[in-house]
Structures are given as C-alpha cells and as structure tokens.
C-alpha positions as CSV (number, residue, x, y, z in Angstrom):
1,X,22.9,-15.6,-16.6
2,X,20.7,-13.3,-18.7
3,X,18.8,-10.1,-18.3
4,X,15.4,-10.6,-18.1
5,X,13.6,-9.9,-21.4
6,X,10.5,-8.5,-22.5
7,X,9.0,-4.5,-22.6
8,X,10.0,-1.8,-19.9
9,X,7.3,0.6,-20.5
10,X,5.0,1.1,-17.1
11,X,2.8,-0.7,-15.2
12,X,0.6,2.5,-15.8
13,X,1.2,2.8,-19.5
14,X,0.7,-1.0,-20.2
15,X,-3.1,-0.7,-19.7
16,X,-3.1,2.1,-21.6
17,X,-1.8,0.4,-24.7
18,X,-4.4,-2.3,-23.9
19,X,-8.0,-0.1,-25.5
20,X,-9.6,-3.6,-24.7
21,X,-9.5,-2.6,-20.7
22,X,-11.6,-0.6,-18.6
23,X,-9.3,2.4,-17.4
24,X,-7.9,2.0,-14.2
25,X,-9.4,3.6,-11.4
26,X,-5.8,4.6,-9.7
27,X,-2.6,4.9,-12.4
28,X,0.3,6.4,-10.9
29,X,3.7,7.2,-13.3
30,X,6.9,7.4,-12.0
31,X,6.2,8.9,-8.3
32,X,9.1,9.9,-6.3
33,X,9.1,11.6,-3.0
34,X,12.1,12.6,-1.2
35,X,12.7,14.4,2.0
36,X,15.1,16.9,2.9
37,X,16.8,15.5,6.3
38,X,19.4,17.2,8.6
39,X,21.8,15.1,9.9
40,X,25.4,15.3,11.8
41,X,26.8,18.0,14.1
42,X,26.7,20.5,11.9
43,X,23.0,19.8,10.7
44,X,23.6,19.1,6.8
45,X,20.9,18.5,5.0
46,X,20.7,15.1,3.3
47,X,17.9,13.8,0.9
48,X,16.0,10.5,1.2
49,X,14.5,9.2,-1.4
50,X,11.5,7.2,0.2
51,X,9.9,6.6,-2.8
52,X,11.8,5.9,-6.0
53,X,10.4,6.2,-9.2
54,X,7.1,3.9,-8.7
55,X,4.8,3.1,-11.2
56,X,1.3,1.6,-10.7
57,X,-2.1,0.6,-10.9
58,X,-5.1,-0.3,-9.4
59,X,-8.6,-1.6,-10.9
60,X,-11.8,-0.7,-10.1
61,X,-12.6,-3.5,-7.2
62,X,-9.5,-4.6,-6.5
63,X,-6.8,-5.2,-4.1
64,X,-3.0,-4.3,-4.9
65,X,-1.2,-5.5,-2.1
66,X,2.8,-3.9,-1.2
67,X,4.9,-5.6,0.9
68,X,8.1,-4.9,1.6
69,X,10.6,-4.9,5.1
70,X,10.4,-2.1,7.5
71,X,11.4,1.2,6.1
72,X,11.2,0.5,2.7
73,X,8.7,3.2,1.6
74,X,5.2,1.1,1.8
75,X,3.5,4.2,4.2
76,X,4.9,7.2,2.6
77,X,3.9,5.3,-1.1
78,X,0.1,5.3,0.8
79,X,0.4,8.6,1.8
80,X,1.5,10.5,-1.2
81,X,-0.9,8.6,-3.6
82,X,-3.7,10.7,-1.1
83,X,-1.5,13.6,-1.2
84,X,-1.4,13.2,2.6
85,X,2.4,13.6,1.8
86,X,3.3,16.2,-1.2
87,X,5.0,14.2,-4.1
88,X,8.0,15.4,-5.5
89,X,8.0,14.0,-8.8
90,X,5.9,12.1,-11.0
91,X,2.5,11.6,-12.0
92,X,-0.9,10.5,-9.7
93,X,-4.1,10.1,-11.9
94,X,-7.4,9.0,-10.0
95,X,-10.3,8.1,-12.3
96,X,-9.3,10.0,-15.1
97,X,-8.0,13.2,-13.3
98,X,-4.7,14.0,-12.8
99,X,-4.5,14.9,-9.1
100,X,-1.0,15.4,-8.5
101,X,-0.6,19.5,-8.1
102,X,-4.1,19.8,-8.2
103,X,-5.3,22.9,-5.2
104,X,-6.5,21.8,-1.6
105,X,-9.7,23.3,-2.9
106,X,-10.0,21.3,-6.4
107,X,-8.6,18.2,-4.6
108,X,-11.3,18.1,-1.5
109,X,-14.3,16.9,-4.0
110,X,-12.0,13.9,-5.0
111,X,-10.8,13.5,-1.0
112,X,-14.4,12.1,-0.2
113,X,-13.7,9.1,-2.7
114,X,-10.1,8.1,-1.6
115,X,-9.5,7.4,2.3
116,X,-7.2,5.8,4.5
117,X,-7.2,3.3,7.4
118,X,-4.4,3.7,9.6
119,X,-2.5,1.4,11.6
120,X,-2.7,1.8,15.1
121,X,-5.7,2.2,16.1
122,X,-4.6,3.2,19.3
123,X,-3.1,6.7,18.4
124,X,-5.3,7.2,15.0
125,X,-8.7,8.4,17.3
126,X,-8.8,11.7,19.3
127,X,-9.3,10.7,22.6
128,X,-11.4,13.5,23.6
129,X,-14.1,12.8,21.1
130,X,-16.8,10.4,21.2
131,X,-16.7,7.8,18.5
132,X,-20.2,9.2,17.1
133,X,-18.0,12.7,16.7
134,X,-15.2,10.8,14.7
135,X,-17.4,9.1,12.3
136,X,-19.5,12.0,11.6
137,X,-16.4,14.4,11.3
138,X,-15.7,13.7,7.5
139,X,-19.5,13.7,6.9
140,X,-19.7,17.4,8.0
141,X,-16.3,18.5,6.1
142,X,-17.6,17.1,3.3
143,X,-20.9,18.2,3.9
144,X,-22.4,15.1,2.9
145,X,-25.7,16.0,5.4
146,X,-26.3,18.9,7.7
147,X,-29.1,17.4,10.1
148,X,-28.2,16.4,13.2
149,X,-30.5,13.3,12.7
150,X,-29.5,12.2,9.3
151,X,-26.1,12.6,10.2
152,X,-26.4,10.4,13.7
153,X,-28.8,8.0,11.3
154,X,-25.5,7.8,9.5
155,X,-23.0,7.1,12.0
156,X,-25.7,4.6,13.0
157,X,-25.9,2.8,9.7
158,X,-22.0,2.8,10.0
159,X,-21.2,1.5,13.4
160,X,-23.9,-1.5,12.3
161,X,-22.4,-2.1,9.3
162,X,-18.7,-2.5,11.1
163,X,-20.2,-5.0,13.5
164,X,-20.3,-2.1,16.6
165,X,-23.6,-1.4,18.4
166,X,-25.3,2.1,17.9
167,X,-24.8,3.0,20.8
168,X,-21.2,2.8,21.3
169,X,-21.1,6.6,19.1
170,X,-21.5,7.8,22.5
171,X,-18.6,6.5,24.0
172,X,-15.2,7.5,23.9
173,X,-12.2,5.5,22.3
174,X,-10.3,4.6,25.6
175,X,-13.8,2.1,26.0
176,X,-13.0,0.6,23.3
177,X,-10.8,-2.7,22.6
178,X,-7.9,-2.3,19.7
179,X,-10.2,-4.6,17.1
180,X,-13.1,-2.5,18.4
181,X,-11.0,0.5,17.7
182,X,-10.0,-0.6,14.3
183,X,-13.8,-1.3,13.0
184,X,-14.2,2.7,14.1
185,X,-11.6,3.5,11.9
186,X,-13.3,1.9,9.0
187,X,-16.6,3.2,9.7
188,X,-15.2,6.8,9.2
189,X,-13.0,5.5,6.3
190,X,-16.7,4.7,4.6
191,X,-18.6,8.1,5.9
192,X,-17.1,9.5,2.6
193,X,-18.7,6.6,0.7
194,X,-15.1,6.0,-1.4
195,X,-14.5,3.8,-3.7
196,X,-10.3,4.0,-3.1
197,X,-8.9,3.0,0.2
198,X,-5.5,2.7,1.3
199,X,-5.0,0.4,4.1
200,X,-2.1,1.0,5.6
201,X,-0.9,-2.6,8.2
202,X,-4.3,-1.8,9.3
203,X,-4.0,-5.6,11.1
204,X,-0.2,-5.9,12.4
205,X,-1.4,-4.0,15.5
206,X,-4.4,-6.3,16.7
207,X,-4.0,-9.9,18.0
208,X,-4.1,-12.7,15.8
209,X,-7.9,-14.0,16.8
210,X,-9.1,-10.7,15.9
211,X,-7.0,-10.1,12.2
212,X,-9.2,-12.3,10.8
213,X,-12.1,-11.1,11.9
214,X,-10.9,-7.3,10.5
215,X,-9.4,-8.9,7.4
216,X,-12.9,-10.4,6.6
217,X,-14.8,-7.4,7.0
218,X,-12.6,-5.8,4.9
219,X,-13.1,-8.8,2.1
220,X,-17.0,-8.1,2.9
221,X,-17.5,-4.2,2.7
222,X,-15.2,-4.4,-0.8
223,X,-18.1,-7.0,-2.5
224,X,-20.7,-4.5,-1.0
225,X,-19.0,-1.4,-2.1
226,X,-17.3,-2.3,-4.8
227,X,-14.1,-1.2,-3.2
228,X,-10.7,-0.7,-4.4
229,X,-7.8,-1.2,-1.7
230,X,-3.9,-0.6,-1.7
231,X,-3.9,-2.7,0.9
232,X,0.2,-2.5,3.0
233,X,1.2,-5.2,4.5
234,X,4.3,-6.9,6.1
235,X,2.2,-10.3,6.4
236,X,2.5,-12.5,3.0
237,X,-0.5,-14.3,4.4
238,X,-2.7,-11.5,4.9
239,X,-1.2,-10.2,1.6
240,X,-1.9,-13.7,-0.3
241,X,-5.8,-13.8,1.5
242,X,-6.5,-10.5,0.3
243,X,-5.0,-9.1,-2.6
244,X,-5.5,-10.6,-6.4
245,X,-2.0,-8.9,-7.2
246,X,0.7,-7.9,-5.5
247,X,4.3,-4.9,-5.6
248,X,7.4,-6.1,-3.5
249,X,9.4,-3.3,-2.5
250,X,12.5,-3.0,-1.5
251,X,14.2,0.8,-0.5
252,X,11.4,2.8,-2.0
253,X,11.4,0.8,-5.3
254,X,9.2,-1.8,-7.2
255,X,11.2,-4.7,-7.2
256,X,8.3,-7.6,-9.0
257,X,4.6,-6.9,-9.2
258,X,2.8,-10.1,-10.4
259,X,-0.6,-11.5,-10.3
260,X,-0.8,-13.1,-6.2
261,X,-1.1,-16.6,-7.5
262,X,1.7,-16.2,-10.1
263,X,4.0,-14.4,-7.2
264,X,3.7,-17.4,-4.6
265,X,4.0,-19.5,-7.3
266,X,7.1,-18.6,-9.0
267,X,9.1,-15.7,-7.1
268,X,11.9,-14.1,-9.7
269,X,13.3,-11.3,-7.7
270,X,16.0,-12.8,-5.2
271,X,14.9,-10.2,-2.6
272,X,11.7,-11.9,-3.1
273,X,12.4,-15.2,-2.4
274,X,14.1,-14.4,0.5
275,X,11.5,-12.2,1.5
276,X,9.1,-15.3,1.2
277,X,11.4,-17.6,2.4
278,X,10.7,-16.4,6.3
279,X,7.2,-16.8,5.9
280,X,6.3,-19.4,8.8
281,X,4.5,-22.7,7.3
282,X,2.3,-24.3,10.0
283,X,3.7,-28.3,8.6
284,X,7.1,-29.2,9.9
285,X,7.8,-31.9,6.9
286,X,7.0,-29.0,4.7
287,X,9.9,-26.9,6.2
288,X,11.7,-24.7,3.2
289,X,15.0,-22.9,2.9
290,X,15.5,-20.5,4.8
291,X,17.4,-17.3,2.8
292,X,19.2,-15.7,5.1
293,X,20.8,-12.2,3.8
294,X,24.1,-10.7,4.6
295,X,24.7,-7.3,5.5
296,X,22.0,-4.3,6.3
297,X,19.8,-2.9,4.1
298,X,21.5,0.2,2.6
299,X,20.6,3.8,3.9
300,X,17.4,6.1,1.7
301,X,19.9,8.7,2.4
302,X,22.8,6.7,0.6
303,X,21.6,5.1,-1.7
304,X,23.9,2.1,-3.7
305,X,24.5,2.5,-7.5
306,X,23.1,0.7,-9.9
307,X,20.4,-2.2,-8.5
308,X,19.9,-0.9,-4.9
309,X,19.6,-4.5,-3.9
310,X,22.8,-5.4,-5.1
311,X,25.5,-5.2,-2.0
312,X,23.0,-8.0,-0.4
313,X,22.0,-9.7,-3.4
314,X,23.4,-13.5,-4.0
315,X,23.0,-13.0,-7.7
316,X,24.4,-9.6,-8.5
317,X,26.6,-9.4,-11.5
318,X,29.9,-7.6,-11.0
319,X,30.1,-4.4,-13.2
320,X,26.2,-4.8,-14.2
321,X,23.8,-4.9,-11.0
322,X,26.4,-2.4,-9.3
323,X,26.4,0.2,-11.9
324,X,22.8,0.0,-14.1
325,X,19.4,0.6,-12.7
326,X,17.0,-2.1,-13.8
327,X,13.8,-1.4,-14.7
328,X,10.3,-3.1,-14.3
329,X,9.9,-5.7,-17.3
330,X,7.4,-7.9,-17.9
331,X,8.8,-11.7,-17.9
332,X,5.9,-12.7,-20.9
333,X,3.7,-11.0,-22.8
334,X,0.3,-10.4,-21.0
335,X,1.6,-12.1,-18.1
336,X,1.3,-8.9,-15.7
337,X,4.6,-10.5,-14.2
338,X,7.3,-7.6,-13.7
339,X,10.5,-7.9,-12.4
340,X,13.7,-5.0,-11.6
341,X,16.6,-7.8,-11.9
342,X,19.5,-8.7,-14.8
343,X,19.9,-12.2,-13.0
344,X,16.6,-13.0,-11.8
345,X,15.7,-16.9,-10.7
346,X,14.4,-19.2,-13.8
C-alpha cells in the first residue's frame, strides 16, 4: 500500500511546462463553485460545494469526456466553464484570455465561440417560436448578419447540415420528434460558428436507435469544424466512442483523468472501477465483477474529510484517506494518467 507517485502540479500547468505543445484552447485552474443553500426550519444557510477545486484542459479538436454518478457536479462544471453559472474561485482561460471576471460586455465577443447543447431537448426550445426563430436567435445577438435573407440562407445551411429539411424552420418544436429536436439544438449551437462546445448528456434523453445517429453527427460536424467538445456523459460507451480522453468525478472533484484507451484499460481510482464495473457487456461468458458500493454518496453540503470518497471506498487507509486531501498526480511521466488516491489499484 503506497501513495501514488509522481508530480502534483495541474492538468492546466503541465502543458504549460511542455513549450513543445500547441496551447490549449480551454485551460481551467483550480475552479470551484459553491452555492449558498437554505435548509431546515429555520432556513440556515448551508454551502455546497458543486465543484471542487478542478483543473483542466482541452485541445484544439478534441473531446474531454466527464463522467461521473448523478449529482456529482458534471452540469454545473459545464456551466461555469461558459460562465452560464458565476465561478467562485479559480481560474477559466479560453484561447489565451482569461475569462473568468471578465464583463458581460467583454465576454459576449468570446460567447459566439463557446456554446452549449443541452440535454432535454424537450424543455431546451421555446415553444412559441418556430425552429427557424431559434436558430437565427444567436445569429441576430451576435449580429453575425442583419438580412432577413442571409440570415434565413443561414438557418437553411444549418437545418441541412443537421440532417433536417429547410423547411421545417417554419414549424414549431411540439412537431418535432425528441432526435428531431436535438439536431435543432445543434444547429443553433453552430449559428455562432464555435469552435468550443459543451455537451451536456446531450443523448441520455433520446432512445437508443436514435443516440447513435446524434452521437455520429456530433463525430461528423467536429472533423468539419474542427471542433472542441466537453462532452458530459453518464454512458461509458458513449464516453469511450467519443472522447480521446476522459475526467471521472466523483462529489464535484477530479478523481483520474487519463487518455480513453489508457482509462478502459487500466482503471486506478477504486471509484473508478466500480464506476466501470456496471457498465453492461453485451457477452454473457464475458460477464465481470460487479463492485457493488456500500453506503450513499456523502452530501455537497457535508462534505467528508480528507479523500471525499473515503467512507465508501474499499481501499481507504485509516488515519490517511480520512484526514488528507489527495491531489491529482500523474502515475508516469508523460503518461497524461492522473489519479486523486493514496491506495490506488496496481
């Protein structure tokens, strides 16, 4: 039983100590966000920490993928890298310029090249207008174009790209199937022309026979556009199909980043592997363990000591996981493969 060895600088920092890279296009440095919450009879304010102390980044055409259990902090970590949700602490630097307290009216230049698609495509459309209206709606914030006809050439171009017929920008959303719905959502998530996109689940809400069809155009409109996605996901395989590396996290921290190969490969983290372990396989004879953990995941608004994984962790070390915070090392030089654990897996 050893701790893992190896540097503990940042994800972020790491590429900076390595001149022979291309900058990232997306290097964020220690971001924490945590919300004041008011709880119990007497309404006392509590604070969550949703994001912990995260540190990342993201090359220019690539995907990043995060998975982690319900409510542990994927979304808001999508959210606050746009600035959709105000970060508390820490450090957001997109293509060079720091963003992070950077004015609505300095940030909206930069907004055009980082969007979002959403998860439900159900709620994320305004059902009172047309789908031609949605598209078109960043075009005119932005002011991309001002004529009527370039801008409807536009949506046109858009809703072709997607795999949608011109004509359905006259149509409202309700017409529209939840795949259907989702391919709107992209086309105004590439009005802006970005080249950062945060996908957030944007396939847990469709039915399998159409997630591959959306994952696909996804994989298609990056090698057109050269795009870079953060792409959120509670499906390993979607995760493993998409994403060339990939951040577990587990109660608003980054548990084990790793190249994807390396990360199905060899999982360190023991939330991890048990996170992997309940991964359905299609072949019976290739049936693995299941890990099954005990207990609940502990509360964002009580957070445990030390490791927060440590009350369910099979590996904790009494009087070291419950009282130190591990931090991110890398497991070999230049092996991009982090882990947050004293006792990881060999």
């Amino acid at each position: 039983m050893t701790d893992v060895v190896g540097t503990s600088m940042s994800p972020g920092a790491e590429e900076e100590a390595r001149p022979e890279r291309v900058p990232p296009l997306l290097r964020v440095d220690r971001l924490t966000k945590v919300f004041a919450v008011k709880v119990g009879l007497f309404a006392r304010t509590r604070f969550l920490r949703a994001v912990d102390d995260v540190s990342l980044y993201l090359r220019r055409g690539e995907t990043l993928g995060v998975v982690g259990e319900s409510g542990c902090g994927k979304t808001t970590l999508g959210r606050t890298i746009l600035r959709l949700v105000e970060p508390t602490v820490g450090r957001i630097i997109f293509d060079g310029t720091e963003i992070t307290e950077l004015t609505d009216r300095k940030l909206r230049p930069l907004r055009q090249r980082m969007q979002i698609v959403f998860q439900y495509p159900y709620s994320s459309l305004d059902p009172r207008m047309t789908i031609g209206d949605t598209i078109a709606e960043p075009i005119r914030i932005q002011r991309l174009l001002t004529a009527t006809s370039e801008i409807e050439a536009r949506v046109s171009e858009l809703l072709a790209r997607v795999g949608l017929r011109p004509e359905a920008m006259h149509r409202l959303p309700h017409e529209f199937s939840g795949g259907q719905r989702q391919r709107v959502g992209i086309a105004r998530a590439l009005a802006t022309n970005p080249s950062f996109v945060v996908c957030d689940e944007p396939v847990s809400a469709l039915d399998v026979s159409v997630q591959a069809q959306i994952v696909n155009l996804f994989l298609d409109l990056q090698d057109e556009y050269r795009l870079s996605y953060l792409f959120i996901s509670h499906d390993l395989k979607v995760i493993e199909f998409m994403s060339q590396r990939v951040a577990v996290m587990y109660l608003g921290k980054i548990v084990e980043t790793a190249p994807t190969r390396s990360l199905f490969e060899r999982r360190l983290h023991p939330y991890t592997r048990a996170l992997f372990s309940s991964m359905p396989v299609p072949d019976p004879s290739r049936r693995r363990l299941r890990i099954v953990l005990e207990g609940e995941p502990a509360s964002a608004l009580d957070p445990p000591t030390g490791c927060v994984f440590h009350p369910r962790c099979p590996r904790a070390l009494p009087g070291k996981c419950d009282v130190d915070t591990p931090v991110l090392r890398e497991i070999a030089p230049r092996s991009g493969h982090r882990i947050a654990c004293f006792n990881p897996h060999a």
